[in-house]
FILO-849272 format. One record per residue: x, y, z of N, C-alpha, C, O in turn; residue number from 1; residue in three letters. Coordinates in Angstrom, 3 decimals. Atoms other than C-alpha are relative to their C-alpha. Layout:
BEGIN
{{X, Y, Z}, {X, Y, Z}, {X, Y, Z}, {X, Y, Z}, NUM, "ala"}
...
***
This chain:
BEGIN
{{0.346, -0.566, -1.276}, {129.446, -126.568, -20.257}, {1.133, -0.303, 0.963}, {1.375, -1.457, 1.317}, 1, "unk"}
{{-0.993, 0.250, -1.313}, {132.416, -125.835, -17.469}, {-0.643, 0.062, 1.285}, {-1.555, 0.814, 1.626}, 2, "unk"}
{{0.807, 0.085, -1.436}, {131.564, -126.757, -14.069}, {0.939, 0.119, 0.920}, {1.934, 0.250, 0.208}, 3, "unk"}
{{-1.017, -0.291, -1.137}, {133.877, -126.304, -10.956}, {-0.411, -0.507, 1.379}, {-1.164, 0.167, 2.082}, 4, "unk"}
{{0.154, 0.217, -1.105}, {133.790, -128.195, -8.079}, {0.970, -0.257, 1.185}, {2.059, -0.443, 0.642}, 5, "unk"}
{{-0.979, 0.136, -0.968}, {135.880, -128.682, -4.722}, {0.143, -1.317, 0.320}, {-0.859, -2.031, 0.330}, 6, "unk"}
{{-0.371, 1.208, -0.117}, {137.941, -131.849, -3.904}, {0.917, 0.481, 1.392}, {1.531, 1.528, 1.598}, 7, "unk"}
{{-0.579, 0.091, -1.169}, {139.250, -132.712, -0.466}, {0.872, -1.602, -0.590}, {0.112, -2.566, -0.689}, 8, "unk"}
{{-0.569, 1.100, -0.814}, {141.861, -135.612, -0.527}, {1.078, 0.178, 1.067}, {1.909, 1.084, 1.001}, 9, "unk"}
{{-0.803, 0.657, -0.890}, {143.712, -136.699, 2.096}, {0.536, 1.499, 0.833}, {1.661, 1.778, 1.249}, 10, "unk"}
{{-0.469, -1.755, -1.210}, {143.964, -132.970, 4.168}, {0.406, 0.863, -0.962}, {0.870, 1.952, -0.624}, 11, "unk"}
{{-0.446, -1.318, 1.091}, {144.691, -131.178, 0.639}, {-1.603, 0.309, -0.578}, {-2.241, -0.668, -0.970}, 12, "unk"}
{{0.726, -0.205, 1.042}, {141.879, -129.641, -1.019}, {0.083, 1.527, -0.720}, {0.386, 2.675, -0.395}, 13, "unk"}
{{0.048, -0.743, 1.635}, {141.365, -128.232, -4.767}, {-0.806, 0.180, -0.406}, {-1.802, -0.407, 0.016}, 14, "unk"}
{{0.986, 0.219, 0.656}, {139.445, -127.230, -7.051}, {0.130, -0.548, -1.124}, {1.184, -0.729, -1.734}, 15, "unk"}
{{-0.471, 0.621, 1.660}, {138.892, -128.710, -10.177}, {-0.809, -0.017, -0.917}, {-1.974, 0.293, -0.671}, 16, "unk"}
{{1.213, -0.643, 1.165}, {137.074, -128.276, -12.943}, {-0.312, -1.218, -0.663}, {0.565, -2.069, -0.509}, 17, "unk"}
{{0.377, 0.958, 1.093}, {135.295, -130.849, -15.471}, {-0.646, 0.796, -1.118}, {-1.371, 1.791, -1.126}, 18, "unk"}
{{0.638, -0.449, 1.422}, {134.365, -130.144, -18.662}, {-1.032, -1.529, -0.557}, {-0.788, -2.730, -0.675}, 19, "unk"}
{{1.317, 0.844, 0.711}, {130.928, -131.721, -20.132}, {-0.008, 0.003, -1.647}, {-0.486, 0.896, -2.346}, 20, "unk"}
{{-0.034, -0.479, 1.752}, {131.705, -132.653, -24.068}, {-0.854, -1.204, -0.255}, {-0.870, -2.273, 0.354}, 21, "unk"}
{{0.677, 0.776, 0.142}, {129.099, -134.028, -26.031}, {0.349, -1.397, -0.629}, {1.531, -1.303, -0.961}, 22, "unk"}
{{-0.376, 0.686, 1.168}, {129.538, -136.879, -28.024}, {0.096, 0.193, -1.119}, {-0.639, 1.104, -1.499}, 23, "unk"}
{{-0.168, -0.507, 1.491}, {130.346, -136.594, -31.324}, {-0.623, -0.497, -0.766}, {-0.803, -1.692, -0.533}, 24, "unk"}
{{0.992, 0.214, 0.853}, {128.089, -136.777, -34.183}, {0.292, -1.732, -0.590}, {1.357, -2.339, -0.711}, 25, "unk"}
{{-0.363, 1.237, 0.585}, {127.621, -140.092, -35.581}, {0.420, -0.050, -1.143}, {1.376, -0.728, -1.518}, 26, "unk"}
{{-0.521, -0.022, 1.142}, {127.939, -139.460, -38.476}, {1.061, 0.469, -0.381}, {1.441, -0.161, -1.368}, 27, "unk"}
{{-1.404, -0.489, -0.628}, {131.372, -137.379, -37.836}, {1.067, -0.759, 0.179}, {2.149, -0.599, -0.387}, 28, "unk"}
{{-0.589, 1.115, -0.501}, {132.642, -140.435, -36.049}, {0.169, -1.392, -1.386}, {1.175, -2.031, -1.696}, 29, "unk"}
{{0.366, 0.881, 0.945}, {131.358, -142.762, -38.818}, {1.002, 0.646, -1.489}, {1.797, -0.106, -2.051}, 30, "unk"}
{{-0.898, -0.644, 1.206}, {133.145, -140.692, -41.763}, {1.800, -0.136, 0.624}, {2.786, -0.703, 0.153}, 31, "unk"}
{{-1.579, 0.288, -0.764}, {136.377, -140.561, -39.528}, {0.444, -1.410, -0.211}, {1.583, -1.469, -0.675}, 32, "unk"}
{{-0.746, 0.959, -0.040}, {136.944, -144.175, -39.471}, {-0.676, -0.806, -1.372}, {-0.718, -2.026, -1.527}, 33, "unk"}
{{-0.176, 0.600, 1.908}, {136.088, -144.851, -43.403}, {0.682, -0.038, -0.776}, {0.937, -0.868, -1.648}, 34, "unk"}
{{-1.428, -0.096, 1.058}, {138.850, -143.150, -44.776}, {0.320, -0.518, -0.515}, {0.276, -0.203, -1.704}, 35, "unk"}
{{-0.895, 0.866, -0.079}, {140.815, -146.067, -44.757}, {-0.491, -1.476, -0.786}, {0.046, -2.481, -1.250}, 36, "unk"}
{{0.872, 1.579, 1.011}, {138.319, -148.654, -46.410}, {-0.327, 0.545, -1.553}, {-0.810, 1.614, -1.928}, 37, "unk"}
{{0.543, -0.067, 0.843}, {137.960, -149.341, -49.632}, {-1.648, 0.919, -0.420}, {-2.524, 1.286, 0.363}, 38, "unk"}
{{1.407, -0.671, 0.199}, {134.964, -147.617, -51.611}, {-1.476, -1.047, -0.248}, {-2.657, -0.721, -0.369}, 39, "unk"}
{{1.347, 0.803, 0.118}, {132.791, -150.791, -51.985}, {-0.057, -0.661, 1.708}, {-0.893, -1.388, 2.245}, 40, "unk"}
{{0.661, 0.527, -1.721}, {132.983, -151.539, -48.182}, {0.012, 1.769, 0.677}, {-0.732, 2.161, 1.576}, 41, "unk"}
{{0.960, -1.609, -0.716}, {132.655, -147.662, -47.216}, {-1.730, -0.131, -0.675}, {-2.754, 0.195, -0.075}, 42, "unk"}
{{1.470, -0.011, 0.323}, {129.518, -148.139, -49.087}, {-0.933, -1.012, 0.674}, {-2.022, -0.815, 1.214}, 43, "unk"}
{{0.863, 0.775, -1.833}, {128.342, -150.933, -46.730}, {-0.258, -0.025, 0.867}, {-1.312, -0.396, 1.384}, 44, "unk"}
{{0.416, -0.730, -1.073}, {129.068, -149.619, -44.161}, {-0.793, 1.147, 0.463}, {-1.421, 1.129, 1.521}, 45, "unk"}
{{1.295, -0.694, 0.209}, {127.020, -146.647, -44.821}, {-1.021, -0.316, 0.256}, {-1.770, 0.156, 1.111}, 46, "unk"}
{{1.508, 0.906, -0.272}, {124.304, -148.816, -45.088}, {-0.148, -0.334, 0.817}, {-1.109, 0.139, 1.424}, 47, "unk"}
{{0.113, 0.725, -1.346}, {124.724, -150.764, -42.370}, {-0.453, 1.389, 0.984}, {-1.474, 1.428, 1.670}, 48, "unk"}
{{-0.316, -0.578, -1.441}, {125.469, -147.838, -40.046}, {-0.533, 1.468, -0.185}, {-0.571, 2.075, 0.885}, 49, "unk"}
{{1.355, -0.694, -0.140}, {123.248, -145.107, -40.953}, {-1.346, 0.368, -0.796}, {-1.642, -0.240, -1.824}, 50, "unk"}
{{1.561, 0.786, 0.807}, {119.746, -144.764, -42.164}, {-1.063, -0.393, 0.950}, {-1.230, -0.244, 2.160}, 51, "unk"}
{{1.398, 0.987, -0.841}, {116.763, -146.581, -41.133}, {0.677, -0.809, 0.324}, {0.957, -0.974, 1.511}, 52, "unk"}
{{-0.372, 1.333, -0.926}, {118.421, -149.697, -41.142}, {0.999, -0.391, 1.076}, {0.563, -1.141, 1.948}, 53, "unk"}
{{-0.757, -0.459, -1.500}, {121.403, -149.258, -38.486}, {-0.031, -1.606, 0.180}, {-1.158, -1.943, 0.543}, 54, "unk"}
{{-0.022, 1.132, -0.328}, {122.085, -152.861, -38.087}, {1.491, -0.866, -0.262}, {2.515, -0.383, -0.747}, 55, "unk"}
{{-1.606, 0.720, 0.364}, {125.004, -155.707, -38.294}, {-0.471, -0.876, -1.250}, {-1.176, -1.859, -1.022}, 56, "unk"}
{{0.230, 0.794, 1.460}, {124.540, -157.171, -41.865}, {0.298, -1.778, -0.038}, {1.435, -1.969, 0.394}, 57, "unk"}
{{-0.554, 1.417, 0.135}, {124.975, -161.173, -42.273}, {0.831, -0.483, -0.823}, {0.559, 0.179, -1.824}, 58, "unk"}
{{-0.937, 0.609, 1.256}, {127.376, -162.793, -44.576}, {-0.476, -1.336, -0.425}, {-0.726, -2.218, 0.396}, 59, "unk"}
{{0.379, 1.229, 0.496}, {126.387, -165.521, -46.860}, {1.384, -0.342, -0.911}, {2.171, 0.540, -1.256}, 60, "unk"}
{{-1.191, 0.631, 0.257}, {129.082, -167.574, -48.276}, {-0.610, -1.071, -1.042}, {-1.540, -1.783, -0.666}, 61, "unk"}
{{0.268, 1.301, 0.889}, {128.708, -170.061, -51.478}, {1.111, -0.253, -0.732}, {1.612, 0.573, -1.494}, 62, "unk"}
{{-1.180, 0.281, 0.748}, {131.500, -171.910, -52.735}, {-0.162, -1.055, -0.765}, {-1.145, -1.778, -0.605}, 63, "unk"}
{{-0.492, 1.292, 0.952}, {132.600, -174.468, -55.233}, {0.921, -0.491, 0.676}, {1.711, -0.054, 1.513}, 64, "unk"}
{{-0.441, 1.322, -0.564}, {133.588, -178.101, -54.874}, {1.816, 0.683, -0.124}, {2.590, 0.326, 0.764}, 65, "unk"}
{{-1.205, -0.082, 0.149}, {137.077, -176.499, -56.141}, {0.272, 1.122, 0.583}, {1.061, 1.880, 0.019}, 66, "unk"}
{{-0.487, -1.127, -1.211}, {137.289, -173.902, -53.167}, {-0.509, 1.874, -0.328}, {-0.544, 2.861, 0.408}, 67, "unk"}
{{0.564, -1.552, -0.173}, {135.851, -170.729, -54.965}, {-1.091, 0.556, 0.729}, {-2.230, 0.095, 0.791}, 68, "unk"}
{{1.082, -0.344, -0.622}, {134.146, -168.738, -53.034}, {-0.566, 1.314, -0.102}, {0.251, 2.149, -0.491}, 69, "unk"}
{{0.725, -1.490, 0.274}, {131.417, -165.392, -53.120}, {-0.759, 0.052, 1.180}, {-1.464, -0.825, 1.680}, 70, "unk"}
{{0.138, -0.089, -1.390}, {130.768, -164.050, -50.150}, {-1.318, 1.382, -0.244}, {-1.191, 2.335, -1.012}, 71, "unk"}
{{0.816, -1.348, -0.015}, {127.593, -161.566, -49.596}, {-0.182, 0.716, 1.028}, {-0.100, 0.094, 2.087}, 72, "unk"}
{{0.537, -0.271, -1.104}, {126.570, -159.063, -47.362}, {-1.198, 0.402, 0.036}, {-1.493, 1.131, -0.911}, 73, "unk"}
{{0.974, -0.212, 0.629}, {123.088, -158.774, -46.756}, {-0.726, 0.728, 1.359}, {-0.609, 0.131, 2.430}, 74, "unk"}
{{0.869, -0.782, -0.717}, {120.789, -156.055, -44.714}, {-0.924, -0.970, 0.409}, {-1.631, -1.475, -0.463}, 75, "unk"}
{{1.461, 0.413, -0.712}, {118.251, -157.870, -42.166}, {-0.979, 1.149, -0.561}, {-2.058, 0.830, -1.060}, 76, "unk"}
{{1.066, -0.900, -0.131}, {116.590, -154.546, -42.507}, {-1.145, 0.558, -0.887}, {-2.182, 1.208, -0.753}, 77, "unk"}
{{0.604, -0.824, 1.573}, {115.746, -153.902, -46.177}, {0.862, -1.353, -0.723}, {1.059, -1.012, -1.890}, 78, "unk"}
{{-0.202, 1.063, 0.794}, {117.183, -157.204, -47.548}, {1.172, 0.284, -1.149}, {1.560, -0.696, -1.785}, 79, "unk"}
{{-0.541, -0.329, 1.208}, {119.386, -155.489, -50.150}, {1.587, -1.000, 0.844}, {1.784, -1.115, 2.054}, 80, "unk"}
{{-0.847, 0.797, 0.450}, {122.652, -157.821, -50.839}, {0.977, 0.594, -0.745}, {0.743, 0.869, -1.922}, 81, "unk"}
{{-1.030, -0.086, 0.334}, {126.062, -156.819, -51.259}, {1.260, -0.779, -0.572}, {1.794, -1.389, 0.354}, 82, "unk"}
{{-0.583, 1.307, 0.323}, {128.512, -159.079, -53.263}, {1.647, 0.783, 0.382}, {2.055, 1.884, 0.011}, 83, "unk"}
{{-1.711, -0.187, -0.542}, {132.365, -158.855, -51.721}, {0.808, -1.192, -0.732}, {0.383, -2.233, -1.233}, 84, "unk"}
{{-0.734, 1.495, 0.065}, {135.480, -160.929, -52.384}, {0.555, 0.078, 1.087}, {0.380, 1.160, 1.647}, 85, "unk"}
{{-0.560, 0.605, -0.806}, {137.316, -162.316, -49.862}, {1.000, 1.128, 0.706}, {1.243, 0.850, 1.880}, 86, "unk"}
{{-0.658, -1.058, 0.126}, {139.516, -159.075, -49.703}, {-0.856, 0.908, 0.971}, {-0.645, 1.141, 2.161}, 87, "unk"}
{{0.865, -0.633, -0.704}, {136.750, -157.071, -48.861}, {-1.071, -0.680, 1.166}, {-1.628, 0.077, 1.962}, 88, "unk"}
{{0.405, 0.861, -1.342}, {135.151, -159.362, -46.331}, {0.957, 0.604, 1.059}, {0.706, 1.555, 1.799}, 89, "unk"}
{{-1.299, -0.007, -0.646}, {138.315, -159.327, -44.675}, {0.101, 1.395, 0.776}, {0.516, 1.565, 1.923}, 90, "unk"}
{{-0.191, -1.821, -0.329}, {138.278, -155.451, -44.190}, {-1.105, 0.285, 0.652}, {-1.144, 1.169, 1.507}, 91, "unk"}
{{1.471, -0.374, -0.958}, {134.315, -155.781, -43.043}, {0.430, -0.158, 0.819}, {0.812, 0.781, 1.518}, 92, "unk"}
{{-0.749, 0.542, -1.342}, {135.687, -157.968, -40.475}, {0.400, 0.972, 0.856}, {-0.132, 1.360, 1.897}, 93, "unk"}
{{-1.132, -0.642, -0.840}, {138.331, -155.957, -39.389}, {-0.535, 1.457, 0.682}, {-0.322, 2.012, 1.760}, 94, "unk"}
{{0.767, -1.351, -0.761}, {136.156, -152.796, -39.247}, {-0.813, -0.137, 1.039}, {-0.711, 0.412, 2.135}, 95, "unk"}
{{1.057, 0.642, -1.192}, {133.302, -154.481, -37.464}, {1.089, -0.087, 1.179}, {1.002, 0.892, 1.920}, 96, "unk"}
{{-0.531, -0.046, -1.128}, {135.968, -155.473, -34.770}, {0.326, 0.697, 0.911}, {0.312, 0.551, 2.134}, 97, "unk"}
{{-0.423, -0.934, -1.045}, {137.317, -152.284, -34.131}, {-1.048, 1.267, 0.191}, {-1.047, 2.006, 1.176}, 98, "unk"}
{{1.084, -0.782, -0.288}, {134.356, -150.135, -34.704}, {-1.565, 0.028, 0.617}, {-2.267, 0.849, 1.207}, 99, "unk"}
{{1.194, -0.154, -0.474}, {131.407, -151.948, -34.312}, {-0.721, -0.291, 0.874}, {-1.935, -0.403, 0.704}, 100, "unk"}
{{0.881, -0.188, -1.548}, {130.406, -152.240, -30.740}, {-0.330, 1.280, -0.015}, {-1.522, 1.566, -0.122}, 101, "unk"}
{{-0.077, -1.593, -0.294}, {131.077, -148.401, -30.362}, {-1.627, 0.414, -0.844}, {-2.677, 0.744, -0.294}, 102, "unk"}
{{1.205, -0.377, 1.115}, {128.467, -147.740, -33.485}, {-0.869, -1.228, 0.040}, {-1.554, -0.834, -0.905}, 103, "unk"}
{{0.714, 1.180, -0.561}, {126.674, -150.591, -32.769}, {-0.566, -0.704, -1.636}, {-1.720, -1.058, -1.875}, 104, "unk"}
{{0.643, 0.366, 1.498}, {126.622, -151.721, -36.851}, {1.268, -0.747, -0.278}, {2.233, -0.837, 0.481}, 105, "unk"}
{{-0.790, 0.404, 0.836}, {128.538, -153.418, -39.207}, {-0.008, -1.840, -0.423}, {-1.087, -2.144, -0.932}, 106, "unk"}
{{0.261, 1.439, 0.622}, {128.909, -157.480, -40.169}, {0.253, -0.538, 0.964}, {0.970, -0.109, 1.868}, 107, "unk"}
{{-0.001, 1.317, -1.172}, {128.435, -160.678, -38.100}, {1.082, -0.680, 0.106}, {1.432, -1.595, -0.640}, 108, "unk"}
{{-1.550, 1.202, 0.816}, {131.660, -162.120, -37.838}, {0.133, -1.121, 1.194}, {0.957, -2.031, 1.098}, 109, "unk"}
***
């Protein structure tokens, strides 16, 4: 929708127009910034971020006395449990940071 309204500053006035754009589909938005991830954390994120459950997933962490570690991610919403390595953590992370306020999903970091 174009709209047109008149602006006065300072002893000049214009007109000017705004344009009303909607937001963009979530799911649109959500495919756009997957590309780039692996296919076992695009598939988490999925989960996480649309669906019923729509939520930020938790990470559980269990390691050995000799530093290995298995990292999960796990749905508050539906409980299902994702197993990552350290690799893919890493990339939740990084997505969550830059995506998930905006989409309001992704892991607890």
């Amino acid at each position: 929708m174009m709209t047109s309204y008149d602006l006065a500053v300072e002893g000049r006035s214009s007109t000017a127009q705004t344009l009303e754009v909607r937001m963009s589909e979530h799911n649109s938005t959500l495919s756009t910034n997957l590309q780039s991830l692996s296919a076992s954390v695009q598939t988490i994120v999925q989960h996480l971020c649309e669906g019923d459950c729509h939520t930020f997933g938790s990470v559980l962490q269990w390691c050995e006395t000799r530093g290995d570690c298995v990292y999960a991610v796990r749905c508050p919403g539906c409980a299902t449990q994702f197993i990552v390595d350290e690799e893919e953590l890493a990339e939740l992370e990084r997505w969550t940071e830059v995506n998930g306020g905006a989409l309001v999903c992704g892991v607890q970091v």
